[in-house]
Structures are given as C-alpha cells and as structure tokens.
C-alpha positions in Angstrom: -48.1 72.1 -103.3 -49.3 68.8 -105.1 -48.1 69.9 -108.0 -44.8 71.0 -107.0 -44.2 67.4 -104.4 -45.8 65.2 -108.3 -42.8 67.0 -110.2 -40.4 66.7 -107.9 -40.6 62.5 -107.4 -42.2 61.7 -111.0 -45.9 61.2 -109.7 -49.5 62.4 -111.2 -51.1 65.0 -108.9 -53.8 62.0 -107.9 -50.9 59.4 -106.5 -49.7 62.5 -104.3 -53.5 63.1 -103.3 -54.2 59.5 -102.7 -50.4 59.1 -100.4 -51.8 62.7 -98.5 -54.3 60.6 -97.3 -52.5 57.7 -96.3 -52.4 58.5 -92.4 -53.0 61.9 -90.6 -49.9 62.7 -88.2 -49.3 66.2 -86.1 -46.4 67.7 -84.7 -44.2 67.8 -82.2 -40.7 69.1 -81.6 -37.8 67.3 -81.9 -34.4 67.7 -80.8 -30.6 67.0 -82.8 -29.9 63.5 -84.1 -27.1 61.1 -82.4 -24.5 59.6 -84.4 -25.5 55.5 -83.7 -22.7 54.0 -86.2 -19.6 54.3 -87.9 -21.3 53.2 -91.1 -24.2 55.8 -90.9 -22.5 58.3 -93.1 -23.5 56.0 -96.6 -26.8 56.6 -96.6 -28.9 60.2 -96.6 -30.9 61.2 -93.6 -34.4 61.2 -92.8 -36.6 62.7 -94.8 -40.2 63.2 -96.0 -41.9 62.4 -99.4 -45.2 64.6 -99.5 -47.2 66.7 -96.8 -48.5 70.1 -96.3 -45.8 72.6 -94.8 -44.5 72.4 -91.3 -45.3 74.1 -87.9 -42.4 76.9 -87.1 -42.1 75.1 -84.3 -40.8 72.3 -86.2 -38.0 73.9 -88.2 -35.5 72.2 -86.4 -36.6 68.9 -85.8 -34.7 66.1 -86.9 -31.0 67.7 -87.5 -28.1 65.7 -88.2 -24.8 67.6 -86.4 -24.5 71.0 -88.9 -26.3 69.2 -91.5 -30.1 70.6 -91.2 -33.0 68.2 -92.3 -36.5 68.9 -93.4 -38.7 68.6 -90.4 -42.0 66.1 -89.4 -44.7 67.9 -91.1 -47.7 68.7 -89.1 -50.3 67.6 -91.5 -50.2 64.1 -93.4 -47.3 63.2 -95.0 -44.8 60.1 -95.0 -41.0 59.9 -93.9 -38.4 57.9 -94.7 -36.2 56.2 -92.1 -32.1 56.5 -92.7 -29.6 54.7 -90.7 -28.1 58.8 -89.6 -31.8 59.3 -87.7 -31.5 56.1 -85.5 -30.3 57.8 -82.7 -33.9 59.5 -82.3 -35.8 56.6 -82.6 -36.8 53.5 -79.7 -38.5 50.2 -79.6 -41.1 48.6 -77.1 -39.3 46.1 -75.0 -42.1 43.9 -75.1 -43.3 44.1 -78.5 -42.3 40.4 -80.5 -39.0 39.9 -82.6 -39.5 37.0 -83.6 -37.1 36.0 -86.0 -38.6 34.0 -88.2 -41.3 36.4 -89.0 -38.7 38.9 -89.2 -36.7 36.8 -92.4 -39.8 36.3 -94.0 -40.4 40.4 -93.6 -36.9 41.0 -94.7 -37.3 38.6 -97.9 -40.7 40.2 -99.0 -39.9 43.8 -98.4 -36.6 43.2 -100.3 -38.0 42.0 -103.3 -42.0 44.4 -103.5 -40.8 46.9 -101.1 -42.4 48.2 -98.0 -46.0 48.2 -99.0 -47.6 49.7 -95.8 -45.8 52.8 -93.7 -45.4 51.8 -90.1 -46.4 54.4 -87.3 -44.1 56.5 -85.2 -45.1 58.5 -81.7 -43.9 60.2 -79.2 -41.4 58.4 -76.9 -42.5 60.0 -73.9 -46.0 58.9 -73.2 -45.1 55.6 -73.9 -42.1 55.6 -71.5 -45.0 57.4 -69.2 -47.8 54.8 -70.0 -45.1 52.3 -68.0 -43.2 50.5 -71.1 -39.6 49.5 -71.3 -38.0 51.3 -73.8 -35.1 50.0 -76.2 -31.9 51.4 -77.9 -32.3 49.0 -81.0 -28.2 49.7 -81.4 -27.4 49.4 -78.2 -29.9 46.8 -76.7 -29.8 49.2 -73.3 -32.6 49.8 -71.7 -33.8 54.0 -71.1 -33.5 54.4 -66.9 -34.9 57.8 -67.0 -37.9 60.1 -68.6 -35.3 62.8 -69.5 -33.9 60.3 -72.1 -37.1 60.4 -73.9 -37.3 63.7 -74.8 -37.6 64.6 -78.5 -37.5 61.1 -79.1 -39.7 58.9 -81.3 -41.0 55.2 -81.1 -42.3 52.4 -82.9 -45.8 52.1 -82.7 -46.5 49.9 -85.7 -44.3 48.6 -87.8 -42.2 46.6 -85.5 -41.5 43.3 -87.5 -40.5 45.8 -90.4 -38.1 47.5 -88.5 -36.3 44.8 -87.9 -36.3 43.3 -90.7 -35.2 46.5 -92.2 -31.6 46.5 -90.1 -31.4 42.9 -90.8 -31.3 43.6 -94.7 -28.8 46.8 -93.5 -26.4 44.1 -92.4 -26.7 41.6 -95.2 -25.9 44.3 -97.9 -22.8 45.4 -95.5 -21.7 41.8 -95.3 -22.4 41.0 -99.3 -20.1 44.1 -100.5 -17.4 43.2 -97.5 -17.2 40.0 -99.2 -17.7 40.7 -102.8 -15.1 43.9 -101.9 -17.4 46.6 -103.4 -17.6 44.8 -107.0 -20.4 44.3 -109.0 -23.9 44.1 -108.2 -23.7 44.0 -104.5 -21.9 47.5 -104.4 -25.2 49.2 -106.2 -27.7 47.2 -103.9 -29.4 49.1 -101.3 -32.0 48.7 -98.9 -35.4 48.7 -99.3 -37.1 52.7 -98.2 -38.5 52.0 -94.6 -41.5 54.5 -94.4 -43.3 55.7 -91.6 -46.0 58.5 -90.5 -45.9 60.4 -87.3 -48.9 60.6 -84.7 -48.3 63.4 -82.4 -49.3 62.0 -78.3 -48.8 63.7 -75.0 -51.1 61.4 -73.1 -50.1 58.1 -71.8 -53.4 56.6 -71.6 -54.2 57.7 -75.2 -50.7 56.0 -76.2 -51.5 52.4 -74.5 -55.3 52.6 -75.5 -54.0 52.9 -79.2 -51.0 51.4 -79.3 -52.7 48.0 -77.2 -55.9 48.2 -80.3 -53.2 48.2 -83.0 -52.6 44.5 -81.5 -55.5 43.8 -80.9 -56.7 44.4 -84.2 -53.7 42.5 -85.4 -54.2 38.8 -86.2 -51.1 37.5 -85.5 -50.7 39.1 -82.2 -50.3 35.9 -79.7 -51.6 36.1 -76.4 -48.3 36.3 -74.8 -47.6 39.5 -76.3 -50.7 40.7 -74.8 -49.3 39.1 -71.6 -46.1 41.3 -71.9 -47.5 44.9 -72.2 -50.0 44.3 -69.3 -47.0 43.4 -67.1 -45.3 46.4 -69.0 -48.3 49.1 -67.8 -50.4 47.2 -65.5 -50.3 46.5 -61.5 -48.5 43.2 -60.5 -50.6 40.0 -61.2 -49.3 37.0 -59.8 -50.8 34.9 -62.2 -49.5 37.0 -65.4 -46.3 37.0 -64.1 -46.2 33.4 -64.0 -47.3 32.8 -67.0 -45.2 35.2 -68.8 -42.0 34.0 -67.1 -42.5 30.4 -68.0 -43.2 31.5 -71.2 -39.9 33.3 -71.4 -38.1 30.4 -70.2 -39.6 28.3 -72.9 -43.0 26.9 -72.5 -45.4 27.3 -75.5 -48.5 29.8 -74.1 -50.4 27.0 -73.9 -48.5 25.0 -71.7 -47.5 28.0 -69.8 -50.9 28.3 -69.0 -51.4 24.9 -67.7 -48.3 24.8 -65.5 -49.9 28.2 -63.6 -53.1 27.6 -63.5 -54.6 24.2 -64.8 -55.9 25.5 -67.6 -54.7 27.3 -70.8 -54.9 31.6 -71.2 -57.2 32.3 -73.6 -56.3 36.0 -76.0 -59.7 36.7 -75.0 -58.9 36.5 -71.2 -56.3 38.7 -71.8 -58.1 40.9 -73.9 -60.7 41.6 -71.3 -57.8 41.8 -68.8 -56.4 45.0 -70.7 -60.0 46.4 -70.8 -60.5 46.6 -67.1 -61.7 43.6 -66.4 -61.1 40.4 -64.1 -61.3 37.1 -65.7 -61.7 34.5 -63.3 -58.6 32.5 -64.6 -56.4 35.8 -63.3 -57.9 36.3 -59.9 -55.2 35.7 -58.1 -56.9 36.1 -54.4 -56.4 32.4 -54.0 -52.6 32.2 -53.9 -52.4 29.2 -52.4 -53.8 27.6 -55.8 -50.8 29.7 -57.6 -48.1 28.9 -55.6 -49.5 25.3 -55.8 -49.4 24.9 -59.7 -45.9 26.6 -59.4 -44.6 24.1 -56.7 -45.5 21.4 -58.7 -44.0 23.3 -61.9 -40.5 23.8 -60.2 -40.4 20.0 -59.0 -41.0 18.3 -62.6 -38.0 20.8 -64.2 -36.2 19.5 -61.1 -36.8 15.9 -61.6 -35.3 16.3 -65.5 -32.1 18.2 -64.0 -33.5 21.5 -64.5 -32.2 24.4 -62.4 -34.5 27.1 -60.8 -35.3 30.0 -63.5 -33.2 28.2 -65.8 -34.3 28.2 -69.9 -36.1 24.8 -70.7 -35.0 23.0 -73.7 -36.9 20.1 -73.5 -39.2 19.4 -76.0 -41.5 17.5 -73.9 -41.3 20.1 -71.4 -42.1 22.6 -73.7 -45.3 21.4 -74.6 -48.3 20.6 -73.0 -48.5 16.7 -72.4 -46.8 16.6 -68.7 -48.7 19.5 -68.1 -51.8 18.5 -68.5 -51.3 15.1 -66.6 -50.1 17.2 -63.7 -53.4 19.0 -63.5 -55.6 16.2 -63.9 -53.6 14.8 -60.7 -54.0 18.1 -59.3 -57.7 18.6 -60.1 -58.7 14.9 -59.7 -57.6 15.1 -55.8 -60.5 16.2 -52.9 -59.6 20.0 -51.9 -58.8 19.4 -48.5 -56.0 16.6 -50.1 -55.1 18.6 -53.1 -51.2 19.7 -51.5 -51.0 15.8 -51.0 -51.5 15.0 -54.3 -48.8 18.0 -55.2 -46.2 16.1 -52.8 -46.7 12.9 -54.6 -46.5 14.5 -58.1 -43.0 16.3 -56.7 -41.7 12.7 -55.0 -42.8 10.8 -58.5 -40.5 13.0 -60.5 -38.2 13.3 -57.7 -37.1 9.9 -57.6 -37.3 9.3 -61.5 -34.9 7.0 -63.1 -32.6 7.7 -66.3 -34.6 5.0 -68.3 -38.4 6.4 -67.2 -36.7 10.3 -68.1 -35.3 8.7 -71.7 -39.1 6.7 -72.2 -40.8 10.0 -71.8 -38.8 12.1 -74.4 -38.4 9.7 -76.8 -41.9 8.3 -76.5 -44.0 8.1 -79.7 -47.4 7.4 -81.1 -49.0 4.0 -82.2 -51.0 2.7 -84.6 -53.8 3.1 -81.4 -52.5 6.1 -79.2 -51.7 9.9 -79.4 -48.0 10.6 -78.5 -49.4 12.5 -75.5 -51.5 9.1 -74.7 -48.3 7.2 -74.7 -46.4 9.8 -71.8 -49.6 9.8 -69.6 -49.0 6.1 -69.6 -46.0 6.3 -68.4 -46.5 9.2 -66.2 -49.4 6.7 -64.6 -46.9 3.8 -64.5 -44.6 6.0 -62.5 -47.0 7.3 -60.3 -48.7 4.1 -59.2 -45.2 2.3 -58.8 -44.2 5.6 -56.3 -47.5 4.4 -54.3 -46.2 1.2 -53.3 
C-alpha cells in the first residue's frame, strides 16, 4: 500500500511511513455532503492523502450529490478539507476567533503552508458534552441533536480554519478584481489538512478536547471560562465574569469587577477538573451581587447602558476596578453595602470635567497612569463626603 500511495503523490516509501504515523484516527459513518456555496464547484472535494483501506461501513461517507468521494479511513491517514465538504463540518461556539491571530495564521500558512493537521471528531458527542455548535457559513446556531448526525467538528485546528476561509475570500476578491488575469487567476489556497478521531462519548470528547487547551499556551483563561459555561452547571460567578468579558473588559479586570480579585487560568483549570476554588464559590451571593451593583453603577455614571458593549479604554482596563475593591474591601463587613452606596452616588453625580480627567489622565515623571486616576477617584470620593 506504501508503495502504491509514494507513487501516486511523488513521495519515498519512508515520508509515507513517517505521515502514517502522524495521528491515529477511526471510523465512523458519515452521511451526503450539503452544497454551502455557489462558488464551491471550483475546487475538488475532500479527500485523503495516505492511510490503510477503509471500513465497509465507510464506503459512503463523505459524498458530494452523485459525485462519490473516497471515504475517512479507519486507520491513520490525513484528509484534505475542500470548500464542497463544508456542509459536513461545525465549529465550537466558544472556541476563540480572534482575528488578529487568525491574519497572522492566514499570512504564515499562505506562504510555508499548513505545517501541522488539525483534528476533526464526531459532532455528536460534542453537541452531547453541552457545546454550542456553529454553521461557519451560516453563523446559525444547531437547535437539535438530529442535526449532528454524520456530522464532523473542529477539535483542533480552529485558528487555521479560519484563517483558511479568510484566504478563500482574499483569492475570490483578488481574481474579481484583477478579472481572472495573470497571477491571481493561478493562485490557490493553501491544503487545509486534518485527521479524524472517531468519539461516541461525551465525556471522552470534553476531557480531550478541554486538555488540547490546556496543553495549549496561548489558551487565555476566558476561553476556559467559555466551555465551562458551555458544559458545566450554572456558576454565578463564571457567568459574570464571562459576560463582562464579552462586553469588553480585559479578563483581568473582568475579574476584579466580580469578585475583587483577578481569575487566575489555574482557578479555572482546577474548576474544569472537578474542583471548587474558593474565588468561584458562589454561596455568598450577597458578595456577587455586591461587586456587580457596584459594576453596573460606574458604567452608569460614564453613560453606559445596562448590558451594553464598553468602549472605554479606562473602563476596559483594570485601574477603576481595582480602586473600587480597595473601597469595597477597605470598609468593616457589617458597612461594606455602605461603602457600595457611596461608590454608586460618587460616580452617580460625576461631572463632565472629572469623567474627561479620568480618560485622558496620564503618567508623570513621579506616578503610574493608574496612580494618577486613583487620585482622582479619591478626590471625587472625599468631595461626595462633604
């Protein structure tokens, strides 16, 4: 079989060996293609570069209308993503698109190609394990388990995905405006590889999909945040966290605004593993729903509707935050709801020129920007005193 896969694509029998080896997938039947796009019919469909033969069972996975395709192979083997197979494949809700790692994704894998396959599963386990799943064409959401059947999803190899259909579009737009003329009518986009990892068990699907991330360095602690909201029972705590983070807030200060004090990945981390860290015990909800009154009167005193994004830089960050605590923690606990109120009234009743001091407040030759606003903040609160 080596032999015949190292004639066919120009390889020695040891670069087909060595790709064999690349990632261990099994099988699992899949049913017809959809049609996603009107430009889908330019490129081939999916198919896969090396492997040991397929299951019976698999002989019709992966069809495109009449046009039959070469199925997921049980044993290891690599596929090739084409724009016809979209209509099988999903996204996590919750995994990051962040768009700036996504253009730098796009530029590198345009010019050395994609280096490393991502992974594919099963779609239903993961819709079963509790996550949102995605139409990336679409952007709607799946409502029901029967949607899921026969289909795949990302499981690593998210960034890359995007940045994949992002370089789909640049190439349509360059030969729209170069009108199919020279180079930009033979450019195509780089091969977006994957293997297949066959799962009918939820748990096994968000205990290996969760240690992908967490044995990913770049994986922030709000994306841990996400997929515990995504699988997990309610947690007041995560849930306010997460939602001032969606509205804006850095983690950091997203974590000061609910709860004093910043999330740690590690706090997370243990979270996902079964365990309570104290910063998420959220038997003391009159603590929460303290931080979160104070929270929703500062983003009223800068004009700031109720679940409303915040653009303010200052907001953003952690500066007012962590002044707000330090009132917070400062005050005696019987007396801590009073110093709450007179955090609310300060901001409250804040004048035009103390809002403009704060945002356009700078450092000195002696103080931290951050120095300079808690001078202020204390200027403001002392004068409210009086």
């Amino acid at each position: 079989m080596n032999k015949i896969i190292a004639k066919h694509f120009g390889l020695s029998e040891n670069d087909v060996e060595a790709q064999a080896l690349n990632e261990e997938v099994t099988a699992n039947a899949a049913t017809s293609v959809n049609n996603v796009s009107a430009c889908e019919s330019e490129v081939d469909d999916l198919h896969e570069t090396g492997g040991a033969p397929a299951d019976e069972e698999l002989d019709s996975s992966f069809n495109h209308g009449e046009q039959e395709q070469k199925p997921l192979m049980k044993e290891r083997v690599v596929h090739t993503l084409k724009k016809k197979t979209l209509g099988k494949v999903f996204v996590i809700k919750s995994n990051r698109r962040n768009p700036r790692q996504i253009k730098a994704k796009q530029k590198s894998c345009r010019k050395h190609g994609m280096l490393v396959s991502a992974l594919f599963a099963d779609a239903t386990p993961a819709y079963d394990a509790g996550y949102v799943l995605v139409n990336p064409i679409t952007g709607e959401e799946v409502k029901n388990r029967e949607e899921t059947f026969g289909m795949l999803v990302i499981m690593e190899g998210n960034t890359r995905f995007w940045a994949w259909l992002e370089e789909i579009k640049r190439i349509k737009e360059e030969k729209r405006k170069s009108k199919g003329k020279g180079d930009a009518k033979k450019e195509k986009p780089f091969e977006y590889t994957f293997a297949y990892r066959h799962i009918t068990d939820p748990k096994v699907f968000k205990d290996q999909y969760r240690h992908i991330n967490i044995d990913n360095v770049p994986t922030k602690t709000k994306d841990f945040a996400r997929d515990f909201l995504d699988t997990e029972k309610a947690n007041m705590i995560i849930a306010a966290y997460a939602g001032k983070i969606d509205r804006g807030l850095t983690p950091k200060a997203a974590g000061i605004a609910t709860k004093g004090k910043e999330v740690k990945k590690a706090d997370v981390q243990a979270l996902l593993a079964g365990k309570l860290p104290c910063i998420f015990n959220d038997g003391d909800t009159d603590d929460i729903e303290l931080y979160q009154m104070v929270f929703d009167g500062v983003c009223e005193g800068f004009g700031i509707e109720k679940d409303a994004p915040i653009k303010n830089k200052v907001l953003k960050g952690t500066f007012i935050w962590h002044w707000t605590a330090k009132k917070i923690r400062e005050a005696d606990e019987d007396k801590r709801i009073d110093a709450a109120d007179k955090v609310i009234n300060m901001f409250a009743g804040m004048s035009a020129q103390d809002s403009e001091r704060i945002n356009n407040a700078e450092k000195t030759e002696s103080q931290t920007r951050e120095q300079v606003i808690h001078g202020i903040l204390d200027e403001m609160y002392n004068r409210n005193k009086q």
